[in-house]
C-alpha positions in Angstrom: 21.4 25.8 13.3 19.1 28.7 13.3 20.7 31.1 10.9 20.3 31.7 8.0 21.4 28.7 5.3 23.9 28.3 1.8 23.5 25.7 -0.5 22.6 22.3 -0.7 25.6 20.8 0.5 25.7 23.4 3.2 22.9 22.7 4.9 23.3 19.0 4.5 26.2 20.1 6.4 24.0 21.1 9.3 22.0 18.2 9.7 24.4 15.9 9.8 26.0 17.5 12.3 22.7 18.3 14.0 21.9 14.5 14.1 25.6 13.5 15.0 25.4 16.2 17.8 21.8 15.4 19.3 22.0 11.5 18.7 25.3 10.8 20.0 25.4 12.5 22.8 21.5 11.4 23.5 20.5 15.2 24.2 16.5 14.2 25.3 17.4 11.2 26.8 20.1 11.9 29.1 18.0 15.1 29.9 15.3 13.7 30.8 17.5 11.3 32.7 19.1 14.1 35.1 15.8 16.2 35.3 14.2 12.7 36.8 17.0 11.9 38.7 17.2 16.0 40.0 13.9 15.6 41.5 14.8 12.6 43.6 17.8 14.2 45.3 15.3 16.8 45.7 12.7 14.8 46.9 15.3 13.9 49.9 16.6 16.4 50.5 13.3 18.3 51.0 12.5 15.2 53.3 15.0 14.6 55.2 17.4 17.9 54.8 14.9 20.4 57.7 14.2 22.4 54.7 11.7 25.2 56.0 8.6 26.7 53.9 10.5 29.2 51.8 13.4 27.3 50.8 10.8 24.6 49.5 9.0 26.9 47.5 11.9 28.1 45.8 13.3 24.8 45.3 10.1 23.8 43.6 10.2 27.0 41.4 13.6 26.3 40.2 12.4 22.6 39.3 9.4 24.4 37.3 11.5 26.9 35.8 14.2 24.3 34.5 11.7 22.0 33.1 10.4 25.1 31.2 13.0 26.0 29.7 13.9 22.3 28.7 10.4 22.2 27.3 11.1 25.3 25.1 14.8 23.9 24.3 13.7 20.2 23.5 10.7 21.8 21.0 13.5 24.4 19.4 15.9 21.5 18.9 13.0 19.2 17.3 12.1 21.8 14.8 15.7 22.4 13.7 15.5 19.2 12.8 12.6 19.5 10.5 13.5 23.1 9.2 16.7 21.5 8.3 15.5 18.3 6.4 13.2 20.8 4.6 15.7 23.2 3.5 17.1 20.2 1.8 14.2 18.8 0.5 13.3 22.3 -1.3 17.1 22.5 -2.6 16.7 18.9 -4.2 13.6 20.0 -5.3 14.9 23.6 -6.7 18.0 21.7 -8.5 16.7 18.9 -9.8 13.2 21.0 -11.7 15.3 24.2 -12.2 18.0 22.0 -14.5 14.9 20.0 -16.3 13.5 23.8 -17.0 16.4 25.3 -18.2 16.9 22.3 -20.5 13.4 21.5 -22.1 13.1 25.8 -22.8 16.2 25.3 -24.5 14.8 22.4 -26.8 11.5 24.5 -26.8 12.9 27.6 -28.4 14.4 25.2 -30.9 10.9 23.8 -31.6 9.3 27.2 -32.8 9.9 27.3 -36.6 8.2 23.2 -36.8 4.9 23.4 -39.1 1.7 24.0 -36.7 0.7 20.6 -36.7 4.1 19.5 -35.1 4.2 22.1 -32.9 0.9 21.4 -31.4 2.1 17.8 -30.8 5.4 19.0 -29.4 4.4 21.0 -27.6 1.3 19.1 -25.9 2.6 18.8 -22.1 2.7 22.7 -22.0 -0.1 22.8 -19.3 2.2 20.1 -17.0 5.6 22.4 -17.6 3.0 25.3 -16.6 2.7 23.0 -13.5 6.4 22.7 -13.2 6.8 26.4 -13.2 4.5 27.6 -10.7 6.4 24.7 -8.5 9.4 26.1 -9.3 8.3 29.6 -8.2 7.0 28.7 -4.6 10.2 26.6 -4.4 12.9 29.3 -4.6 10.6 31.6 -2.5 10.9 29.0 0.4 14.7 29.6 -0.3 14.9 32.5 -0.6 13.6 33.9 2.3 15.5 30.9 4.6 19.1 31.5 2.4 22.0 34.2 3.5 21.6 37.3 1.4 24.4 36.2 -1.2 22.6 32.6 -1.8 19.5 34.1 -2.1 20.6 37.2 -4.8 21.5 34.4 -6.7 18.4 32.4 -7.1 16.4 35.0 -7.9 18.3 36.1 -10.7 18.7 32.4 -12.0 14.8 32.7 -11.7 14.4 35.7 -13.0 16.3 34.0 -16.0 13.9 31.4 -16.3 10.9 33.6 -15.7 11.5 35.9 -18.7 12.4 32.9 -21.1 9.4 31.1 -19.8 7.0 33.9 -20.3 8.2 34.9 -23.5 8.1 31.0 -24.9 4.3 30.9 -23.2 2.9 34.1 -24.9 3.4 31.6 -28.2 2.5 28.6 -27.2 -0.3 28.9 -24.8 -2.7 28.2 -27.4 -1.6 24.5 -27.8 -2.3 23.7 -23.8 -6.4 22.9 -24.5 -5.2 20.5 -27.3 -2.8 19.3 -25.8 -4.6 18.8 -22.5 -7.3 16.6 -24.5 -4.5 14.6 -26.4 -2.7 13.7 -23.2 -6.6 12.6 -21.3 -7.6 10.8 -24.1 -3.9 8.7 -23.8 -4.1 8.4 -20.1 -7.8 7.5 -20.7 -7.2 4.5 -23.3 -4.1 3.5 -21.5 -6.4 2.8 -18.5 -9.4 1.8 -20.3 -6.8 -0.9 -21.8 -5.6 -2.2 -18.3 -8.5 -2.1 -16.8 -10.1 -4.4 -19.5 -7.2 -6.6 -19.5 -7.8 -7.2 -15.9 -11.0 -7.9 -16.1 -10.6 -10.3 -19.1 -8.1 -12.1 -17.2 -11.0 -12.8 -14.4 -13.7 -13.9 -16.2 -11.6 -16.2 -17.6 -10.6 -17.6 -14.0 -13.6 -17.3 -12.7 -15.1 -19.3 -15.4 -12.5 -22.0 -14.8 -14.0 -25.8 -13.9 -10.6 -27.6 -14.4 -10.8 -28.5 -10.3 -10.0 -32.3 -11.4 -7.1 -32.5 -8.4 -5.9 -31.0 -5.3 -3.1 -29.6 -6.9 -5.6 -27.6 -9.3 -7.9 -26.4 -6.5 -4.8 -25.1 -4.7 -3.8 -23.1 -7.8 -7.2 -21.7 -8.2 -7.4 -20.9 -4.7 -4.4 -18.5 -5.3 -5.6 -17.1 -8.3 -8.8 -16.3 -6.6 -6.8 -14.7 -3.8 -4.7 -12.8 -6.2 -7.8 -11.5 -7.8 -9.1 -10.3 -4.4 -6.3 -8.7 -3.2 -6.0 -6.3 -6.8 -9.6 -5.5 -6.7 -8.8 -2.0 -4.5 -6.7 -0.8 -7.1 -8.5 -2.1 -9.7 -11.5 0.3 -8.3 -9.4 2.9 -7.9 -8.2 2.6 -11.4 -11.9 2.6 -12.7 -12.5 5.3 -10.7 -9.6 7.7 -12.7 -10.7 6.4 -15.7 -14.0 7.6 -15.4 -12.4 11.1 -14.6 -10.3 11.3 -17.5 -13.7 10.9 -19.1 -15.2 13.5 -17.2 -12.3 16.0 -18.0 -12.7 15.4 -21.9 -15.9 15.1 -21.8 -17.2 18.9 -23.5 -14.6 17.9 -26.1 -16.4 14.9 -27.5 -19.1 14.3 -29.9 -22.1 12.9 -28.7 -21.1 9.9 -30.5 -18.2 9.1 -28.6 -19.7 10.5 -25.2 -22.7 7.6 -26.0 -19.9 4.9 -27.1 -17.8 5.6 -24.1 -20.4 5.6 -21.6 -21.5 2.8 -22.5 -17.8 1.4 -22.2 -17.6 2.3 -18.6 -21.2 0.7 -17.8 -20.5 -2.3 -19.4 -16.7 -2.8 -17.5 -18.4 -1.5 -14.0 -21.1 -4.2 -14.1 
């Protein structure tokens, strides 16, 4: 379990037998079981057995020395465990944005003769797929150094692949991530300017409610009240990102919009 790992599948492999191995059998459990039930028989036998002072002492050293080594076993087993559900985790990782790379450089490449208007809209996101490919980078490293020589030969030319196209495809396109960065914070910002208005909206107009003729109207109320309470967290939170998007676009706004906006966000906060 401590070698070095193939593929995916491979290493799901492992854990399964890993977790087949150490849960039937109840490794720690029945362990810990015979080490408790070892120091009884000791116990006895140093009690009732005319043990003299020597044997004792190494009686009791064996006992330390074995629940040492147990110690160092039971913490080697418990982080094969982990090392294992990460290897996976990273190979997941590795197939899943590797794939979605490969594909959207392909489209990319595609996308280079548009007009400059289109490819600045196209090619908005390029700061996020930046993102993607520094992710993509520390994930095959991870792999790389945990994966048998063959395994690990052949992600790094498979990244190397992806690394030359990616750089080349940057080198004329990096220019579009500012814009694009302020196209995609101005959406994120409306789109959460939008919901949080709606929610508030929605409140006021409960709030303002004095149709409490009957039980049955109180008890709705009473929920809708409770409702209301029990979204206002995320509702803060929500303000909260909002005002960052704002913050984040800010340099790129006239003082027009900077005045109209702020006065937005006062207005929804009070």
């Amino acid at each position: 379990w401590t070698v070095k790992y193939g593929r995916e599948e491979k290493v799901q492999q492992l854990l399964e037998q890993y977790r087949n191995f150490v849960n039937r059998n109840r490794i720690f459990q029945e362990f810990n079981k015979a080490y408790l039930d070892m120091e009884q028989v000791v116990a006895e036998y140093k009690r009732d057995g005319n043990v003299d002072q020597r044997e004792c002492g190494n009686i009791d050293r064996f006992m330390r020395e074995t629940g040492e080594r147990w110690k160092n076993v039971s913490m080697e087993l418990r982080c094969v465990q982990s090392m294992l559900e990460e290897v996976v985790a990273y190979w997941r990782r590795w197939n899943t944005v590797a794939d979605e790379f490969e594909s959207w450089l392909e489209k990319a490449y595609g996308m280079m003769d548009l007009p400059e208007e289109d490819k600045m809209e196209y090619f908005q996101d390029v700061s996020v797929w930046k993102d993607k490919f520094q992710l993509l980078g520390d994930t095959v490293s991870f792999l790389i150094a945990t994966c048998e020589d063959q395994v690990a030969h052949e992600l790094k030319e498979r990244y190397l692949r992806i690394s030359g196209r990616w750089e080349d495809l940057f080198q004329h396109v990096k220019q579009y991530m500012h814009a694009g960065d302020i196209l995609r914070h101005r959406k994120d910002y409306r789109a959460g300017v939008e919901r949080l208005q709606k929610w508030l909206r929605n409140a006021e107009s409960i709030l303002s409610s004095s149709q409490l003729s009957s039980t049955e109207k109180i008890k709705v109320y009473g929920e809708q009240l409770q409702q209301l309470q029990n979204e206002v967290e995320g509702v803060e939170d929500l303000f909260k990102n909002v005002s960052k998007k704002f913050q984040s676009m800010i340099q790129d706004l006239s003082r027009d919009e900077v005045d109209r906006i702020m006065n937005t966000l006062k207005k929804e906060k009070e």
